[in-house]
N, CA and C atoms as a LAMMPS dump frame, in Angstrom:
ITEM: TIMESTEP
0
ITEM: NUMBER OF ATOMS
672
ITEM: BOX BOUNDS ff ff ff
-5.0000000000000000e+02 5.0000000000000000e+02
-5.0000000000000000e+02 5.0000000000000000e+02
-5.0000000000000000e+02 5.0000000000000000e+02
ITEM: ATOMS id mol type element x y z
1 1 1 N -324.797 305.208 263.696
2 1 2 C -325.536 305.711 264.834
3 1 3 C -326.836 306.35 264.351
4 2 1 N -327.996 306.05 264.778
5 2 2 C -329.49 306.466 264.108
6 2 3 C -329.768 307.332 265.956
7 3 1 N -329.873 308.711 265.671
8 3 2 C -330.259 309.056 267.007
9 3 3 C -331.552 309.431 266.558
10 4 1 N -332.532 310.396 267.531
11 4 2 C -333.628 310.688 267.141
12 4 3 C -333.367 312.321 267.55
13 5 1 N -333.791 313.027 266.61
14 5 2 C -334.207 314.473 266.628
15 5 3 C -335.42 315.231 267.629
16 6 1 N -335.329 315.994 268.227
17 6 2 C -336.545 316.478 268.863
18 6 3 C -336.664 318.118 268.77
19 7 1 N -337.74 318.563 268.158
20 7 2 C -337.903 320.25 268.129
21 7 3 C -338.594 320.494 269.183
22 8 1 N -338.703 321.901 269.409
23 8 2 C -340.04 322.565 269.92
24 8 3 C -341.065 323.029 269.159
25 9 1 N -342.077 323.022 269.387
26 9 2 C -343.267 323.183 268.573
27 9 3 C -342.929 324.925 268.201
28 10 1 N -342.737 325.689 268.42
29 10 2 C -342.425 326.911 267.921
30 10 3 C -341.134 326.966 267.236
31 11 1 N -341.018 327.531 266.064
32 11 2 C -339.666 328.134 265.202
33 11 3 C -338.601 328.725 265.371
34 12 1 N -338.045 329.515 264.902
35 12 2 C -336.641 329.898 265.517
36 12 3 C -335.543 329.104 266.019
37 13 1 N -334.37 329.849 266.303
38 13 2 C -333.329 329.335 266.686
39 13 3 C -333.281 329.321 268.312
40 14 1 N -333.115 327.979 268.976
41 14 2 C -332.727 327.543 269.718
42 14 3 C -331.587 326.921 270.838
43 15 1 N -331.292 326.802 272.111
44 15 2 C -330.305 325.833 272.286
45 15 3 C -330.489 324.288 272.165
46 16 1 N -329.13 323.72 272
47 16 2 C -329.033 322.27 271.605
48 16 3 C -329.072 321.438 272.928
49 17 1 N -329.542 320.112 273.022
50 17 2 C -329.105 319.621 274.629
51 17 3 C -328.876 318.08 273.724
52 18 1 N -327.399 317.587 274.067
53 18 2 C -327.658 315.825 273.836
54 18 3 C -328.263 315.342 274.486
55 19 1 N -328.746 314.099 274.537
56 19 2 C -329.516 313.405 275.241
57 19 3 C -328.657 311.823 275.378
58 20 1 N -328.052 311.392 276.644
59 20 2 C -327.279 309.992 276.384
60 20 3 C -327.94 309.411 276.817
61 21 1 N -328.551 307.803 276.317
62 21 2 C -328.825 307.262 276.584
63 21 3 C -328.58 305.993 277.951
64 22 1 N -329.644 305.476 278.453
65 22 2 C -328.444 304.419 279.744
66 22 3 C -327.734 303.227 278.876
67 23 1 N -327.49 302.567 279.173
68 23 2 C -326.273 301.404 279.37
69 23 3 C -327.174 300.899 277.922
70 24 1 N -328.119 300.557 278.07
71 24 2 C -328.741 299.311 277.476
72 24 3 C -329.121 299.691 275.973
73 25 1 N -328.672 300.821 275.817
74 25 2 C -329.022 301.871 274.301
75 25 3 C -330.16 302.745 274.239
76 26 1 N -330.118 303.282 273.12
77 26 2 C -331.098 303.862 273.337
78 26 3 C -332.683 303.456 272.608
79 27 1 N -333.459 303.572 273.486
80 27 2 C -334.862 303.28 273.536
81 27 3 C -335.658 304.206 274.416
82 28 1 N -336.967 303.958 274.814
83 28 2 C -338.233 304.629 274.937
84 28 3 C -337.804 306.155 275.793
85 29 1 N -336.86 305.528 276.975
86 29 2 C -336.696 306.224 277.799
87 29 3 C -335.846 307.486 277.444
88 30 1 N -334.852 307.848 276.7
89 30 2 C -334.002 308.831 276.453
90 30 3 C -334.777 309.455 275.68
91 31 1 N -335.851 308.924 274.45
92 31 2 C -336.587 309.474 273.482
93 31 3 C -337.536 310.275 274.245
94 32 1 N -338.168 309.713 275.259
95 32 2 C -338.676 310.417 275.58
96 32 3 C -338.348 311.744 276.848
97 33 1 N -337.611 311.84 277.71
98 33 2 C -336.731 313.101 277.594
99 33 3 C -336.243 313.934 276.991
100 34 1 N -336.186 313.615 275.606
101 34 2 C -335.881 314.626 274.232
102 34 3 C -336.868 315.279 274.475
103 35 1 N -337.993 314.393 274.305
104 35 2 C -339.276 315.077 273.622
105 35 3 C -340.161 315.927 274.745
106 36 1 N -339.333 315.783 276.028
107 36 2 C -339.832 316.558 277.207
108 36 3 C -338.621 318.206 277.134
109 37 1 N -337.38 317.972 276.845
110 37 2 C -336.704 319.047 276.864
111 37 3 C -337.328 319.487 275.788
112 38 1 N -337.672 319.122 274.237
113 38 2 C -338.345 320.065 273.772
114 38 3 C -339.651 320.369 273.55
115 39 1 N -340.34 320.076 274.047
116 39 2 C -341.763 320.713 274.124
117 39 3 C -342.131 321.199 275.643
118 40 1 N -341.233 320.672 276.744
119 40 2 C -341.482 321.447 278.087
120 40 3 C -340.822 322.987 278.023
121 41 1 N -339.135 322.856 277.695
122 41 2 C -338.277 323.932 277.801
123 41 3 C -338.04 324.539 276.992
124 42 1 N -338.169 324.547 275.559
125 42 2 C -337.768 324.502 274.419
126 42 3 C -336.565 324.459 273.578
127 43 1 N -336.226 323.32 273.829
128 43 2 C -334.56 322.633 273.207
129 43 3 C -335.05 322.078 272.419
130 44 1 N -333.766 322.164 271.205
131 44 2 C -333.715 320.947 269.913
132 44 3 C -332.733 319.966 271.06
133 45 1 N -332.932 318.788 271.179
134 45 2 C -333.007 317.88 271.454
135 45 3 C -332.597 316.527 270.411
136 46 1 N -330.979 316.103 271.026
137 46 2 C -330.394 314.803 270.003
138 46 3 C -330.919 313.585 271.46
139 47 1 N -331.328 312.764 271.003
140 47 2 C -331.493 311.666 271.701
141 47 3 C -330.772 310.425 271.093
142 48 1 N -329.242 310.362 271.334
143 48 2 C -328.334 309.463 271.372
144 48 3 C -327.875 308.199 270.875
145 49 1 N -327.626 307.427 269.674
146 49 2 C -327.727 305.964 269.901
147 49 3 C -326.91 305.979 270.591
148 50 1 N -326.397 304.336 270.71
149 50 2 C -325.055 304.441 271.568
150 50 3 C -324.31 302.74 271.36
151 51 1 N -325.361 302.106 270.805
152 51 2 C -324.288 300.651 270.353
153 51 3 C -324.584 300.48 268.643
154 52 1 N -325.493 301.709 268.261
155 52 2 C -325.391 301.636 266.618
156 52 3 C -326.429 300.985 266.61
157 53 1 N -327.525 301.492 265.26
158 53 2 C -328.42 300.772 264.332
159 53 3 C -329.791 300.965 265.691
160 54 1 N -329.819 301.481 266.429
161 54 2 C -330.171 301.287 267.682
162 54 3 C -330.686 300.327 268.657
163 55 1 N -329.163 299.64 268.461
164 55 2 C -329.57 298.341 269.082
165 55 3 C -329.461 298.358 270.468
166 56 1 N -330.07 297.66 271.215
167 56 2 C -330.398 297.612 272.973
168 56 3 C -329.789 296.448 273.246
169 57 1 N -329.386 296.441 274.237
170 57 2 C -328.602 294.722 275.451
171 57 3 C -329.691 294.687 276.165
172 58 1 N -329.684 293.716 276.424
173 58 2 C -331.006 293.545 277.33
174 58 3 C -330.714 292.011 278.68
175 59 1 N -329.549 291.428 278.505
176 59 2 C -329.126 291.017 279.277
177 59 3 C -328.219 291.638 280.141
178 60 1 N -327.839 291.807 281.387
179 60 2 C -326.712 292.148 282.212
180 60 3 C -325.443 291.562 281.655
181 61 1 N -325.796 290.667 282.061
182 61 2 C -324.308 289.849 281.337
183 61 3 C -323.894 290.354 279.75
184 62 1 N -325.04 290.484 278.899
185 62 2 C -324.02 290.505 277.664
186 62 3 C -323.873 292.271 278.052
187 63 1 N -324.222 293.142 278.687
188 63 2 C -323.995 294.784 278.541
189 63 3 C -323 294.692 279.379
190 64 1 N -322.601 294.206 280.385
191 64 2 C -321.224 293.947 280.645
192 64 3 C -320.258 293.61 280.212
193 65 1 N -319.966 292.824 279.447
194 65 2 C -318.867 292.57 278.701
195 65 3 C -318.91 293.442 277.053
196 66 1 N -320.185 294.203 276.719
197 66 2 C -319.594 295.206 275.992
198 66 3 C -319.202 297.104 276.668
199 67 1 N -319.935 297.068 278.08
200 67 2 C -320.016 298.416 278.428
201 67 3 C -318.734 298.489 279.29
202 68 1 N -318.165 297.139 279.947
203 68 2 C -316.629 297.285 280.428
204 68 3 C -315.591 297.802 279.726
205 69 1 N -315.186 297.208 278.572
206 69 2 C -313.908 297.866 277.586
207 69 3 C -314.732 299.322 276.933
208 70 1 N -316.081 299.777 276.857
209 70 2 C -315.716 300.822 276.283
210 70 3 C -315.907 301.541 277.612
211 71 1 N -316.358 301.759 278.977
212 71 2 C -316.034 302.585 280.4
213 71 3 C -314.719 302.96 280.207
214 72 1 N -313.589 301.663 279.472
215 72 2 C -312.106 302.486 280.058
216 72 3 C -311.689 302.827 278.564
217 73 1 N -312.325 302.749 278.04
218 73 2 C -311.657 304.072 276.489
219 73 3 C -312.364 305.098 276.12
220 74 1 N -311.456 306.01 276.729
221 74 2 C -311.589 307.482 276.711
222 74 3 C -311.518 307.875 274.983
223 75 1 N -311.305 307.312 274.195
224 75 2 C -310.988 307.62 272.772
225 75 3 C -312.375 307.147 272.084
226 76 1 N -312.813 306.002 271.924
227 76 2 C -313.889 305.932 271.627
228 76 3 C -314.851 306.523 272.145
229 77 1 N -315.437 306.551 273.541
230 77 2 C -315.939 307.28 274.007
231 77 3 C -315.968 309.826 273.812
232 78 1 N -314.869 309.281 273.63
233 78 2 C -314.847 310.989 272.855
234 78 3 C -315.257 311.122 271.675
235 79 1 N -314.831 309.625 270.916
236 79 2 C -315.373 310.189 269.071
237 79 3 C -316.27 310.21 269.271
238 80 1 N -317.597 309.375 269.875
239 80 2 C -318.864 309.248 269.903
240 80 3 C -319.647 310.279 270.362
241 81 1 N -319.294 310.93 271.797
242 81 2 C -319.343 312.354 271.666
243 81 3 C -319.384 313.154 271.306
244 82 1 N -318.544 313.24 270.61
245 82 2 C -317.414 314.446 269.536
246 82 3 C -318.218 314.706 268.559
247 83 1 N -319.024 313.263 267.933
248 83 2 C -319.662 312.925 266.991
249 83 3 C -320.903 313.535 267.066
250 84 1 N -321.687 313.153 267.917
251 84 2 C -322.85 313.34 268.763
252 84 3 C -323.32 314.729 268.354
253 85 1 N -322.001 315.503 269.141
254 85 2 C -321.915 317.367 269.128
255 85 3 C -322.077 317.709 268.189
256 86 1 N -321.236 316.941 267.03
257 86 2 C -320.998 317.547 265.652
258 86 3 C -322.313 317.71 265.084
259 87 1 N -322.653 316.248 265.192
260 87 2 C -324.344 316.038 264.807
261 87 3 C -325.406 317.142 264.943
262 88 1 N -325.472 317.463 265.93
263 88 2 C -326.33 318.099 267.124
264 88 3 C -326.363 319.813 266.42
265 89 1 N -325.36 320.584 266.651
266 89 2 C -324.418 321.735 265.667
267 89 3 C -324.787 322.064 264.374
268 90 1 N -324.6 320.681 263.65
269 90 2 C -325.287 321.149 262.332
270 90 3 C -326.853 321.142 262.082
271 91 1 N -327.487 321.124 262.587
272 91 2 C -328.852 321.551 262.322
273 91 3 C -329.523 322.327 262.27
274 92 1 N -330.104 322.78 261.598
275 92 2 C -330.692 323.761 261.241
276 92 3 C -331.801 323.935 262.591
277 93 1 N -331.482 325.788 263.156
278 93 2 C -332.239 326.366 264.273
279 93 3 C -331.674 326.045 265.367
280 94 1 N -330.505 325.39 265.07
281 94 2 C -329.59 325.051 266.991
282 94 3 C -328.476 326.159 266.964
283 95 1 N -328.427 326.961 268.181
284 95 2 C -327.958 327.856 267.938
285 95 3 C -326.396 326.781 268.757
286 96 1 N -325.228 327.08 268.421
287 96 2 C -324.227 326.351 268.396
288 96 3 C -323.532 326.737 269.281
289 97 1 N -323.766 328.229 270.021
290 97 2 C -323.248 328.655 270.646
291 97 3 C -323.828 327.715 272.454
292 98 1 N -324.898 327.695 272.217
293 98 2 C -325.471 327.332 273.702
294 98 3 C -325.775 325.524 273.835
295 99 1 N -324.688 324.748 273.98
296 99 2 C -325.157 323.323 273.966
297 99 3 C -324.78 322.955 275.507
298 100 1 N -325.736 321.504 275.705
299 100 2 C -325.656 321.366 277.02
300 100 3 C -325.995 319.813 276.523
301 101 1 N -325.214 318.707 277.482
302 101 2 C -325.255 317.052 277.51
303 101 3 C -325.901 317.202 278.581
304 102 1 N -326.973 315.905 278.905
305 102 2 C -327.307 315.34 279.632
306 102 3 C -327.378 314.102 279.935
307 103 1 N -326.97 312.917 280.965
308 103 2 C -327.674 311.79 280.115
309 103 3 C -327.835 310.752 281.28
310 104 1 N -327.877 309.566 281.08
311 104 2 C -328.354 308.579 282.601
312 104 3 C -327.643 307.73 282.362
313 105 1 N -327.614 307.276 283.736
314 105 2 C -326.691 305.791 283.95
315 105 3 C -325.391 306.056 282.801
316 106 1 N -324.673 305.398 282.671
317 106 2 C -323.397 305.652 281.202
318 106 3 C -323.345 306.591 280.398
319 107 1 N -324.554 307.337 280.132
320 107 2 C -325.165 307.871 279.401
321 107 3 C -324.774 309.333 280.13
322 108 1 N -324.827 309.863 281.326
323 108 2 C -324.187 310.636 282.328
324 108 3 C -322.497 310.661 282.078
325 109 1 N -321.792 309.7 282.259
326 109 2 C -320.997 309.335 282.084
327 109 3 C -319.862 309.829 281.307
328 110 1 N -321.121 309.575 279.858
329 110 2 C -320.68 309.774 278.627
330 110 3 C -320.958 311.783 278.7
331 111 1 N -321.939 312.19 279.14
332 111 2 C -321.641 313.922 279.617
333 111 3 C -320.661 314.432 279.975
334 112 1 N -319.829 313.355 280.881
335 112 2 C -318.856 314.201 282.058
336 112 3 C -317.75 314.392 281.19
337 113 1 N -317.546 312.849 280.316
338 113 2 C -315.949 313.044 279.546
339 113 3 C -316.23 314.131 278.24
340 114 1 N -317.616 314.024 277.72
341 114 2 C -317.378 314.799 276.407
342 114 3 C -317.306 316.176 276.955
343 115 1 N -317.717 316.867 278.093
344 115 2 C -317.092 318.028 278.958
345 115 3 C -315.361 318.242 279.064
346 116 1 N -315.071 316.285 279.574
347 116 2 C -313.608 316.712 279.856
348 116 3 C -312.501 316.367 279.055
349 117 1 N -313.407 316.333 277.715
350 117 2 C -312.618 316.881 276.209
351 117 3 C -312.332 317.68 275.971
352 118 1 N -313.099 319.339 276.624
353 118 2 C -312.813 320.348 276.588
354 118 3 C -313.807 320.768 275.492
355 119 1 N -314.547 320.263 275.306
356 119 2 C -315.774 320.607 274.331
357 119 3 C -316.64 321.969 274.453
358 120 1 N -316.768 323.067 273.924
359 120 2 C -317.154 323.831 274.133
360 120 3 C -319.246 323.554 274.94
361 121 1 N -319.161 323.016 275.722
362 121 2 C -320.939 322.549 275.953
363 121 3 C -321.021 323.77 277.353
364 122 1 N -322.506 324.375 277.465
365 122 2 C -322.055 324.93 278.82
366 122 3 C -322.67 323.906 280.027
367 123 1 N -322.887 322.703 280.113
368 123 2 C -323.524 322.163 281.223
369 123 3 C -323.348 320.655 280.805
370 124 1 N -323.076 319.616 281.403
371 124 2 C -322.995 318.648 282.001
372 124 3 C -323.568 318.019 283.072
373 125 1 N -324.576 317.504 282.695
374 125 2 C -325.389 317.069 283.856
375 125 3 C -325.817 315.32 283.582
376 126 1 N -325.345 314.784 284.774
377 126 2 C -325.583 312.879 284.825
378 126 3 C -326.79 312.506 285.862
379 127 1 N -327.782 312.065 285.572
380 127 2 C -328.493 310.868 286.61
381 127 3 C -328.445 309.931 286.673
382 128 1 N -328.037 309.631 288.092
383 128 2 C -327.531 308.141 288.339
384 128 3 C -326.564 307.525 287.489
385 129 1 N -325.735 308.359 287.256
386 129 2 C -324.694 308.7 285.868
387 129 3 C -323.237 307.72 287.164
388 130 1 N -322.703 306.787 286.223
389 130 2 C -321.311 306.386 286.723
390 130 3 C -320.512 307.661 286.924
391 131 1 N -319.658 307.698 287.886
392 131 2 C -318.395 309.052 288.119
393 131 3 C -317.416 308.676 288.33
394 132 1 N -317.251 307.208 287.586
395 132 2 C -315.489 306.733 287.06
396 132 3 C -315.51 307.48 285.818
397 133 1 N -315.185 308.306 285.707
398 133 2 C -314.834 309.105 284.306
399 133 3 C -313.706 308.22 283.655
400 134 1 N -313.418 308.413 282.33
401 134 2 C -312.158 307.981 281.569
402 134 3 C -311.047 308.435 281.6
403 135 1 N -311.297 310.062 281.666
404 135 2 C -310.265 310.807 282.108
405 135 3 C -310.296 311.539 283.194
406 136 1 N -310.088 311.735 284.04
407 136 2 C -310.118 312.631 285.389
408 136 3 C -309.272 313.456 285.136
409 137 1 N -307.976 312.82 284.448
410 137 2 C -307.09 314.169 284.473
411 137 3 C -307.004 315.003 283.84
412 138 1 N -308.322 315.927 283.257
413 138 2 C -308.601 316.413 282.006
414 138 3 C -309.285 317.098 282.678
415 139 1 N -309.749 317.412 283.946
416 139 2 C -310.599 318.083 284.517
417 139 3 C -310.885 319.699 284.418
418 140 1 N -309.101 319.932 284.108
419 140 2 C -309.223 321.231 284.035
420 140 3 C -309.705 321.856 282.571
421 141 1 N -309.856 320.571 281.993
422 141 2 C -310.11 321.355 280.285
423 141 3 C -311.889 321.609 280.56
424 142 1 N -312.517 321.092 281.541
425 142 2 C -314.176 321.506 281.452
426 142 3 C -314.109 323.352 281.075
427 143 1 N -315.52 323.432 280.527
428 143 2 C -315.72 325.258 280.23
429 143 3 C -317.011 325.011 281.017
430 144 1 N -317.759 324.338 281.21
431 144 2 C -319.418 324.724 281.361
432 144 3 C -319.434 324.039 283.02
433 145 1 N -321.021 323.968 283.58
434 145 2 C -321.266 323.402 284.439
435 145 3 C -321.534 321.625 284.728
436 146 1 N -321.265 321.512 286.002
437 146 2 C -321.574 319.898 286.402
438 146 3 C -322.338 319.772 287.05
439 147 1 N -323.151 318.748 286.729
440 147 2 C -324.232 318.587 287.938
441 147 3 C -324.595 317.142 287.907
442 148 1 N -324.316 316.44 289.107
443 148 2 C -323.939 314.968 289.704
444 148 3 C -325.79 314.869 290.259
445 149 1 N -326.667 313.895 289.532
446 149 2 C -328.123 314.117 290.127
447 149 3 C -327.462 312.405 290.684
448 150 1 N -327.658 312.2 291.772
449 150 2 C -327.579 310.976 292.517
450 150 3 C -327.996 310.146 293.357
451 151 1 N -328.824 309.274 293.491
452 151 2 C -329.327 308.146 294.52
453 151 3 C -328.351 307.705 295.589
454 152 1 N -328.419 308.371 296.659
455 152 2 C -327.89 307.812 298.012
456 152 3 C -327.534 306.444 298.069
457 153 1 N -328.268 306.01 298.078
458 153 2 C -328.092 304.348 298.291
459 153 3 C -327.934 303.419 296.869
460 154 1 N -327.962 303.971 295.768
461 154 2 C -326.814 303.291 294.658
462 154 3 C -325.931 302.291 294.801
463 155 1 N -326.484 301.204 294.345
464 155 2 C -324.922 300.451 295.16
465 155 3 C -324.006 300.764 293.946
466 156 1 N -324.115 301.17 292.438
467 156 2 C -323.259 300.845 291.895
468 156 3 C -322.396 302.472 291.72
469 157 1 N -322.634 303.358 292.834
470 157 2 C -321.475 304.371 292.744
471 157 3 C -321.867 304.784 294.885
472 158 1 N -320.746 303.969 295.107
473 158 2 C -320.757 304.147 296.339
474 158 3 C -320.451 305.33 296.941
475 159 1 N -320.439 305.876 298.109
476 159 2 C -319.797 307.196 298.245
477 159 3 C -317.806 307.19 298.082
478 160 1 N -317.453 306.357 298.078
479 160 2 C -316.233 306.476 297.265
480 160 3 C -315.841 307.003 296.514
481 161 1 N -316.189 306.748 295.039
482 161 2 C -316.608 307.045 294.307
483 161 3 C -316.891 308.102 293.982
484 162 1 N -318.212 308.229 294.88
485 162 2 C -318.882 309.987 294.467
486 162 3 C -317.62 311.362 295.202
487 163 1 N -317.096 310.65 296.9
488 163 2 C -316.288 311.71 297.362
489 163 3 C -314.572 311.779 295.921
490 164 1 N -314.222 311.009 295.583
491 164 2 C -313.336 310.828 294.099
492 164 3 C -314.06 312.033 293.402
493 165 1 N -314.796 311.58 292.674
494 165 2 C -315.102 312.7 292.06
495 165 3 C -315.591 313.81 292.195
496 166 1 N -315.905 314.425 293.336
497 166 2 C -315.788 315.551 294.24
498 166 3 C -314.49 316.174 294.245
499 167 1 N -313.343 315.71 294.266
500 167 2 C -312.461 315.971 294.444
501 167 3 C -311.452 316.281 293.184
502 168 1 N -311.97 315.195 292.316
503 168 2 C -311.678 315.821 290.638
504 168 3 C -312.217 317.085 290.704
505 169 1 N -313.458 317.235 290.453
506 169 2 C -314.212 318.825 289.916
507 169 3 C -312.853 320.114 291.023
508 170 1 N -313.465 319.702 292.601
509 170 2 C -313.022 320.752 293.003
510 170 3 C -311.573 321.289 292.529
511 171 1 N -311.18 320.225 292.202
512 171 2 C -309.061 319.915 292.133
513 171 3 C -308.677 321.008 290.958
514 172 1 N -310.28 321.081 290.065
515 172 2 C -309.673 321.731 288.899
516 172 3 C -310.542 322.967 288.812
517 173 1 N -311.237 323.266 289.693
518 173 2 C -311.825 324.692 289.993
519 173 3 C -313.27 324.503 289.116
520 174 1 N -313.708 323.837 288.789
521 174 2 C -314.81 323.57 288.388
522 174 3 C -315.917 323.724 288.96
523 175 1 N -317.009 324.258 288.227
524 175 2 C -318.309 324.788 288.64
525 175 3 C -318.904 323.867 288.634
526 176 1 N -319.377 322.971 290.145
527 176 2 C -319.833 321.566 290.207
528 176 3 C -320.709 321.399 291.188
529 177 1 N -321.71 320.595 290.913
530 177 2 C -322.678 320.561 292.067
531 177 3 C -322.905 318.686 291.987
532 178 1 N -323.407 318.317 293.218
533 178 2 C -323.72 316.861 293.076
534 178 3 C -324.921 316.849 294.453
535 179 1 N -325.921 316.629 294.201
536 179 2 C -327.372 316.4 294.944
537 179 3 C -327.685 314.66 295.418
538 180 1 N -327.465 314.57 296.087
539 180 2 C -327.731 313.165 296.681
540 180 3 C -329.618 312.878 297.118
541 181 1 N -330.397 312.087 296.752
542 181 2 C -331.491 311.603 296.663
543 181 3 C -331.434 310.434 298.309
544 182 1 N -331.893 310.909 299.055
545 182 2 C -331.912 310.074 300.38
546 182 3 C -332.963 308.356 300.042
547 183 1 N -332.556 307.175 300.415
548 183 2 C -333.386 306.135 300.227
549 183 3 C -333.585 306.136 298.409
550 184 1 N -332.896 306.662 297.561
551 184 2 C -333.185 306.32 295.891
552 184 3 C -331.706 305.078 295.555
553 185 1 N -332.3 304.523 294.817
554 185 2 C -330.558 303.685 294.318
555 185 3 C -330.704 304.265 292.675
556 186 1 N -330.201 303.101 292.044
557 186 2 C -329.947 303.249 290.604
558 186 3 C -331.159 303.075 289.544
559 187 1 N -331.272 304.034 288.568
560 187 2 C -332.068 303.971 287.419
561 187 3 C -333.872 304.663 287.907
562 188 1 N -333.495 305.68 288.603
563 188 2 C -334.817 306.339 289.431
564 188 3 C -335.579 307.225 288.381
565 189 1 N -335.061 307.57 287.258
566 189 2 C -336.149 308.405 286.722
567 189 3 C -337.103 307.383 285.701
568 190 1 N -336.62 306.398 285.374
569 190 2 C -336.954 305.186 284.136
570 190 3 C -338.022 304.334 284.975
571 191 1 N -339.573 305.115 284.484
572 191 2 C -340.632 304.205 284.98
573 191 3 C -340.265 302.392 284.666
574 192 1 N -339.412 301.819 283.697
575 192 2 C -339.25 300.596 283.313
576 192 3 C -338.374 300.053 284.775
577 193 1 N -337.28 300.596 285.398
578 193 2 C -336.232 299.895 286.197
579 193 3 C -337.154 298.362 286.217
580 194 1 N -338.296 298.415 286.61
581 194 2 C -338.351 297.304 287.461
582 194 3 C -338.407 295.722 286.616
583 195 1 N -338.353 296.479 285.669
584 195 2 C -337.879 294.713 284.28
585 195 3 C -336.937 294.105 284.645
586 196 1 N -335.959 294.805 285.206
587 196 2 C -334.385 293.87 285.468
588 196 3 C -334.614 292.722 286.991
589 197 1 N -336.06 292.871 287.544
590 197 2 C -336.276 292.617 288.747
591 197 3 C -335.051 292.384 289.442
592 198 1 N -334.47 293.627 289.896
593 198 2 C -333.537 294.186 291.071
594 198 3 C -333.515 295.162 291.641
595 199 1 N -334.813 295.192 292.53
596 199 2 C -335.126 296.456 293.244
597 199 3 C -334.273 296.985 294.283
598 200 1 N -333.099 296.297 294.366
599 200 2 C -332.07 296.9 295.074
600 200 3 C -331.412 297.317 294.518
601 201 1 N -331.1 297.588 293.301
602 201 2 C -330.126 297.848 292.453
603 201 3 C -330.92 299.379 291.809
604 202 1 N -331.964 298.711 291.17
605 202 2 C -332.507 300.092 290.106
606 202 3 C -334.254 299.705 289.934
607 203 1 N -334.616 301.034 290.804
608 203 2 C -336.12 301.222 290.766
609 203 3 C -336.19 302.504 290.432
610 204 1 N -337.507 303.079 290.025
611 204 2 C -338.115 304.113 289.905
612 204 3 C -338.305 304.47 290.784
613 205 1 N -337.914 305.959 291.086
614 205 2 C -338.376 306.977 291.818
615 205 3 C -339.296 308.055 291.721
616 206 1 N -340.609 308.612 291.296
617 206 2 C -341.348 309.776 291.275
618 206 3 C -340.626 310.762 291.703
619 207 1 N -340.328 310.756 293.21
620 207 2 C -340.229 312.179 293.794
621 207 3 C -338.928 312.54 293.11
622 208 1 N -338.337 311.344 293.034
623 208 2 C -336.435 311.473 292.639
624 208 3 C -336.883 312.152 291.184
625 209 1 N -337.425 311.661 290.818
626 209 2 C -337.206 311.934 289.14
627 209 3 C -337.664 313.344 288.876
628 210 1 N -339.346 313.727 289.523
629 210 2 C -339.303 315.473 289.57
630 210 3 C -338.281 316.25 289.883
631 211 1 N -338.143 315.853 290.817
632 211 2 C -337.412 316.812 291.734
633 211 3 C -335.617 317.257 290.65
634 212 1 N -334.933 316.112 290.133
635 212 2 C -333.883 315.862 289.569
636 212 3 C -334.299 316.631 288.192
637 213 1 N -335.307 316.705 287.521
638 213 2 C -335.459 316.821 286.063
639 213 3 C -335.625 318.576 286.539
640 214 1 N -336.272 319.109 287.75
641 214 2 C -336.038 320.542 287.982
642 214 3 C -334.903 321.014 288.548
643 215 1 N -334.163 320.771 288.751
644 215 2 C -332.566 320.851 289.136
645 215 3 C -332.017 321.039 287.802
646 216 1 N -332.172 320.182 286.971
647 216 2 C -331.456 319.859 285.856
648 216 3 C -332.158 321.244 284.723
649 217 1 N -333.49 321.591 284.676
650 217 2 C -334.273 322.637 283.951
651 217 3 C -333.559 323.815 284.627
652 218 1 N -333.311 324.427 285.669
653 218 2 C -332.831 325.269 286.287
654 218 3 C -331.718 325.536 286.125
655 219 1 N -330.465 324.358 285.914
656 219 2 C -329.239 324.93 285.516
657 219 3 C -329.202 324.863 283.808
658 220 1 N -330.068 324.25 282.969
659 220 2 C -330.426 324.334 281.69
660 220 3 C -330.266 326.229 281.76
661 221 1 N -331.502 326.285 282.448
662 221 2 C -331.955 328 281.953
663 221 3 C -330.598 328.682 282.408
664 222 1 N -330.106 328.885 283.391
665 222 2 C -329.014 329.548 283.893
666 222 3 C -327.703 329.574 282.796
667 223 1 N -327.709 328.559 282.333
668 223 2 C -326.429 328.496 281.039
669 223 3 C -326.558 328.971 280.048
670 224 1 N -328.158 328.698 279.457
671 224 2 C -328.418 328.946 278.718
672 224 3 C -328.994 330.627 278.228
């Protein structure tokens, strides 16, 4: 796994934030959210691989048939996490006490379970993040906060779905919030969506993406 590092331009010890990448690995887009949590907020900042060597899918079809079997293993999906944290922890100026995941599309995903590992992180936060978790029934092991940033009209997490996992958080007393984006679907903060040409599926949003990245800075500071 080759992730990328991000400081703040000033010294000292800091909090840590992962950064997960979407579906397709990591590239421009997660890197550069690192490099906005740390030089906007001031986080050390891990920006994620996530299929190794940092390689990207770039077809639907082939990221489907590798992002299906690992959605339902909760075990791989935790080492990688697990891993991630460990990573993240040992660096020099991250203070270890204050870490927080963030991440998009799968990459969200991958926030909610390394939370419902019971991982000491204080915040969990997904955009346009899947909320089939691996484990649901682990809910009660969360310590930190949730925060569900979401496109209304998503086709690929219907309100099904989203009311499901509403019902996980609450079930286990969890400090959870989920913000619905009126008229946004999937992949709204990633000026790129529109490469996959499926503007029903996943476009860029402006307003979605401000608006979501200060939601997300706000419960940053509050945890932190």
């Amino acid at each position: 796994m080759v992730g990328s590092l991000h400081r703040p331009a000033k010294g000292g010890e800091a909090p840590g934030v992962l950064v997960f990448p979407e579906a397709f690995g990591l590239g421009d887009h997660a890197m550069e959210k690192a490099e906005r949590l740390a030089q906007e907020l001031g986080y050390v900042a891990l920006a994620c691989d996530l299929w190794g060597e940092r390689r990207n899918i770039d077809s639907m079809k082939d990221l489907m048939a590798e992002l299906g079997p690992l959605s339902k293993d909760a075990g791989r999906v935790r080492d990688m996490t697990g891993k991630a944290l460990a990573a993240l922890t040992a660096q020099e100026g991250v203070d270890a006490s204050r870490i927080a995941a963030i991440g998009f599309c799968f990459g969200g995903t991958m926030a909610f379970e390394l939370a419902l590992s019971g991982a000491d992180i204080k915040a969990a936060i997904g955009f346009h993040s899947g909320l089939e978790v691996p484990s649901p029934q682990d809910a009660g092991n969360i310590k930190g906060k949730v925060l569900a940033l979401i496109g209304a009209d998503d086709p690929g997490i219907p309100p099904a779905q989203r009311d499901t996992f509403a019902k996980i958080m609450a079930g286990a007393n969890v400090d959870w919030q989920m913000t619905l984006y009126g008229g946004v679907v999937h992949g709204y903060t990633n000026k790129t969506a529109a490469r996959l040409n499926m503007p029903q599926f996943a476009r860029y949003d402006a307003a979605a993406d401000r608006r979501s990245w200060v939601q997300m800075a706000d419960l940053l500071a509050e945890v932190f």
